[in-house]
C-alpha positions in Angstrom: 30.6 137.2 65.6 30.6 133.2 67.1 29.8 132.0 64.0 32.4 133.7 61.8 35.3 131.5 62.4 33.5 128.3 61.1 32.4 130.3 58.6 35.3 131.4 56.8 37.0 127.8 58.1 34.1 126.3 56.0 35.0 128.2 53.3 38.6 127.4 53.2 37.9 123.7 52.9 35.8 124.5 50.3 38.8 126.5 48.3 41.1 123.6 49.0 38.6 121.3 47.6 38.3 123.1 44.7 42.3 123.4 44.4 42.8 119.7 44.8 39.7 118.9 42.3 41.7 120.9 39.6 44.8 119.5 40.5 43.4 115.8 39.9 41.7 116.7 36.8 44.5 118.7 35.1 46.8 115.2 36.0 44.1 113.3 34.5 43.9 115.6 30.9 48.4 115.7 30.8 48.1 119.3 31.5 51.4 119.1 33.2 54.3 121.4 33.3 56.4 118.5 31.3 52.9 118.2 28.8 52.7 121.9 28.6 56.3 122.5 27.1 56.4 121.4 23.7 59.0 118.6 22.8 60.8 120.9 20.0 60.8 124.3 19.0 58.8 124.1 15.9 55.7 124.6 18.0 57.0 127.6 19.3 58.1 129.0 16.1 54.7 128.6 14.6 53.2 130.5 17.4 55.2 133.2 17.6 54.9 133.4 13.6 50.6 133.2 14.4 51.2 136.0 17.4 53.2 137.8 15.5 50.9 138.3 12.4 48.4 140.0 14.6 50.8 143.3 14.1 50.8 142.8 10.5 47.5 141.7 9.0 47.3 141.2 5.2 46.3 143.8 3.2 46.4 141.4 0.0 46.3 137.9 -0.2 49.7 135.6 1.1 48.7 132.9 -1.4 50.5 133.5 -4.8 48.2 131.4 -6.8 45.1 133.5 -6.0 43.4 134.7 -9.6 43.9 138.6 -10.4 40.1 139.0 -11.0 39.3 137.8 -7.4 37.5 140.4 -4.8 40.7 141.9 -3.0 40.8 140.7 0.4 39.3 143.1 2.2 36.1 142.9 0.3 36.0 139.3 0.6 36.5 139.9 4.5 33.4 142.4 4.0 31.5 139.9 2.6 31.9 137.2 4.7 31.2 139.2 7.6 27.8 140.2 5.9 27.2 136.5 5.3 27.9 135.6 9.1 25.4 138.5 10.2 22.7 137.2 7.4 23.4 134.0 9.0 22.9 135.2 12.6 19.4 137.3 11.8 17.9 134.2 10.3 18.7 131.9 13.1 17.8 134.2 15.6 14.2 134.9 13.3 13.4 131.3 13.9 14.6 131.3 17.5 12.5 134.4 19.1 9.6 133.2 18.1 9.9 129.6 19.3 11.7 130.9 22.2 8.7 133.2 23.1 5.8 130.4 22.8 8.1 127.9 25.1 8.4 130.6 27.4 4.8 131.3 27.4 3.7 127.5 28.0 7.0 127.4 30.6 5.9 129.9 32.7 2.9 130.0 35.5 1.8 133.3 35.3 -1.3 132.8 32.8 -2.8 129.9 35.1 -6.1 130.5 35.7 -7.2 131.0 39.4 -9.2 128.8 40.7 -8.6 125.4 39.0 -9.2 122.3 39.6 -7.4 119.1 39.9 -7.8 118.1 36.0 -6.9 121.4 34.7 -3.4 121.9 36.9 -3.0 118.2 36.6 -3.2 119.1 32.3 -1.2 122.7 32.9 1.6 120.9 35.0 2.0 118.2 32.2 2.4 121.1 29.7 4.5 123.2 32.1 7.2 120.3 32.6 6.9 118.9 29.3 7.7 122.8 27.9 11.0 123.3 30.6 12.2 119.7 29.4 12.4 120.5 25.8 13.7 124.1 26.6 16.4 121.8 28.6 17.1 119.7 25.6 17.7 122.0 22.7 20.0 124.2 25.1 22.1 121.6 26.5 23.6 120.8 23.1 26.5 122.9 21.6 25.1 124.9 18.4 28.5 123.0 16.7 26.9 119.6 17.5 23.5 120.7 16.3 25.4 121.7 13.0 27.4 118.1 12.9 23.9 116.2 13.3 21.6 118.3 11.0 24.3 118.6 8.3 25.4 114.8 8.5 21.6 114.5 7.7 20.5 117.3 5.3 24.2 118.0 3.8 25.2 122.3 3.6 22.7 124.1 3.4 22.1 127.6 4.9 18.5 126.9 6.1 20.4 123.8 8.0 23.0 126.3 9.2 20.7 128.4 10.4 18.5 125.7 11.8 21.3 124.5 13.7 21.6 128.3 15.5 18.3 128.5 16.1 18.1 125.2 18.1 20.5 126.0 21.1 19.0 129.7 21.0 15.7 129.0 21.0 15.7 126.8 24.2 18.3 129.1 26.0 15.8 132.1 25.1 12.9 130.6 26.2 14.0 129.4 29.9 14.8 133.2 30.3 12.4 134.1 28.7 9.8 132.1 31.1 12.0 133.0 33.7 11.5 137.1 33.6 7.8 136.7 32.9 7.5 134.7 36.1 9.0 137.2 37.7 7.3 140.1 36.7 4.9 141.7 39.4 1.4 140.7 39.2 -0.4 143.5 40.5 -1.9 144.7 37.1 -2.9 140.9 35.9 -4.4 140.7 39.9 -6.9 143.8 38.9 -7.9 142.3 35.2 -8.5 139.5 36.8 -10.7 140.6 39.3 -12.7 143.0 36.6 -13.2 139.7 35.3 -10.3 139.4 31.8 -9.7 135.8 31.2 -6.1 134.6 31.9 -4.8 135.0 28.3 -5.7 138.5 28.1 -4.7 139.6 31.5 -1.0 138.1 30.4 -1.0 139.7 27.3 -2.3 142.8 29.1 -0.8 143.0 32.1 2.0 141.0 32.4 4.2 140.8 28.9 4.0 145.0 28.3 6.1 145.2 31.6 8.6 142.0 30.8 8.9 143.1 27.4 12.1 145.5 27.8 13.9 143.0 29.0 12.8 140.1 26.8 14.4 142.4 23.9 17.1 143.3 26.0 18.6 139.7 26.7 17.1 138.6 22.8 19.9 141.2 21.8 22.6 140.0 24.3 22.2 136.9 22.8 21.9 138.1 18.8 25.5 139.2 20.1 26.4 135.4 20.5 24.6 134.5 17.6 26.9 136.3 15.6 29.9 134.7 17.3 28.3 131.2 16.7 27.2 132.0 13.2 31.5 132.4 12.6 32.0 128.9 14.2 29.4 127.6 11.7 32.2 128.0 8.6 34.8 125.5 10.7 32.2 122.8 9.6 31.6 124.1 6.3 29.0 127.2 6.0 30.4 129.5 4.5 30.6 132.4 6.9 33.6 134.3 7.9 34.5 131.5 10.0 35.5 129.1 7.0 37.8 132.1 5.6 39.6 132.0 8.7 40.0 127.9 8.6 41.0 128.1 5.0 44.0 130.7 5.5 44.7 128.8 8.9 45.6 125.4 7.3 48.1 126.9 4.7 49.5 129.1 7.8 48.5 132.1 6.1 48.5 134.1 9.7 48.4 137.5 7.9 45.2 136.9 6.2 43.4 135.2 9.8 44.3 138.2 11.3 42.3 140.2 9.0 39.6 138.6 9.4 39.6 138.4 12.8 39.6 141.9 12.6 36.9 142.1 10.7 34.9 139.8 12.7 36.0 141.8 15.6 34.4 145.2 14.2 31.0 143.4 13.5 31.1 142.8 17.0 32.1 146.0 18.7 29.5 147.7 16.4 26.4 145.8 17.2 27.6 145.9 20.8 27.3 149.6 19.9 24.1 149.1 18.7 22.9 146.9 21.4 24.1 149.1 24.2 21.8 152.1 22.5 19.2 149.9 22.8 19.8 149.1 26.2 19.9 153.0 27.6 17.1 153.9 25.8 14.6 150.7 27.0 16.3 151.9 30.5 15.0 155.5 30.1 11.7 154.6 29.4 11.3 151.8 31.6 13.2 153.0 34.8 15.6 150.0 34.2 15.8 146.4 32.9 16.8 144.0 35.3 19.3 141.7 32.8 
């Protein structure tokens, strides 16, 4: 009970740190109350007009110079959306796999026991050189991977998907390497001491039990892919996401709305999906950890 006062005295400090820290930042970036108000009403107007629309989504297209033998909206909605889940599979086909061979070499718990100074000298080289990659590929935005690769190999949907796959693959496999590691080891303990080599006792004993939860978080993050996959038609794939930036430059609200609802149902429905998934890999595994 001595200790409790500098405790939560510590803690305040820490709050008003943080407090002040924002304060000095949102000064720096103009996010004051005077930058916050827009200088006429025309802002205003166009977002309550954008707000507004979400009530009223189009059920036909705003823009009067749209050919009568073109898909009615809602079917070019539908198709969009399956072009932004086509989009989403593919990257996330190239990504698993990657993802599970970086976590493989970026995890510890296929070492052989006992080794010597050469071979942990060799297995630490490929252990760090494995997490640094993983670091790379995940510490730039799937957007700027799609700015660099198409800037360089123009619109293409392997590039689109290529530019998913990046980000996700070395997000993937740091969790990946991470839920392996921490996996118990008391089955790969007893193939190893029946004499399995270190290979087999991981394949054996240690991936069956991570496995649930491998799928689990590759599905949580299929979920984002999707997501991602939209944001790929702002820079020029055509997904649902460049449907939504057309009709948003000529302030056709209406029609963003519906396919933001669109968008929206893909979503709720693999989450759906996913959350099946979940229960059942929890019923038969007596629960995943992510």
């Amino acid at each position: 009970m001595m200790g409790t006062p500098g405790k939560y005295g510590r803690r305040r400090w820490v709050v008003l740190g943080i407090g002040i820290l924002f304060l000095l930042c949102a000064k720096d970036l103009g996010l004051t109350p005077s930058g916050l108000i827009p200088p006429d009403a025309t802002r205003w107007d166009r977002a309550g007009s954008f707000f507004s629309a979400a009530f009223n989504p189009a059920f036909d297209y705003e823009d009067p110079n749209v050919p009568d033998d073109a898909d009615p909206i809602w079917i070019k909605g539908i198709k969009g959306v399956f072009l932004t889940l086509k989009f989403a599979l593919g990257a996330m086909s190239l990504a698993v796999p990657a993802a599970l061979v970086m976590g493989f070499f970026g995890s510890s718990s296929w070492w052989p026991e006992p080794r010597g100074r050469l071979l942990n000298g060799v297995l630490r080289t490929i252990y760090v050189s494995c997490r640094f990659l993983m670091s790379l590929l995940r510490s730039i935005h799937e957007l700027i991977w799609a700015l660099l690769i198409l800037s360089a190999f123009g619109v293409s949907p392997l590039a689109g998907m290529v530019a998913l796959a990046l980000p996700f693959s070395g997000t993937l496999g740091k969790v990946f390497s991470e839920l392996i590691d921490e996996e118990t080891r008391e089955a790969a303990t007893a193939l190893k001491a029946i004499g399995h080599r270190p290979v087999q006792t991981f394949l054996v004993g240690t991936l069956p039990g991570a496995l649930p939860n491998l799928i689990t978080y590759s599905f949580y993050r299929f979920e984002c892919a999707l997501r991602s996959s939209a944001v790929l038609g702002f820079v020029g794939i055509e997904t649902i996401g460049l449907y939504i930036e057309l009709s948003h430059e000529e302030f056709y609200y209406r029609e963003v709305w519906t396919y933001f609802y669109l968008l929206l149902a893909l979503i709720v429905v693999v989450d759906l999906w996913g959350a099946g998934i979940r229960k059942r890999l929890n019923a038969d595994s007596g629960g995943c950890r992510v």
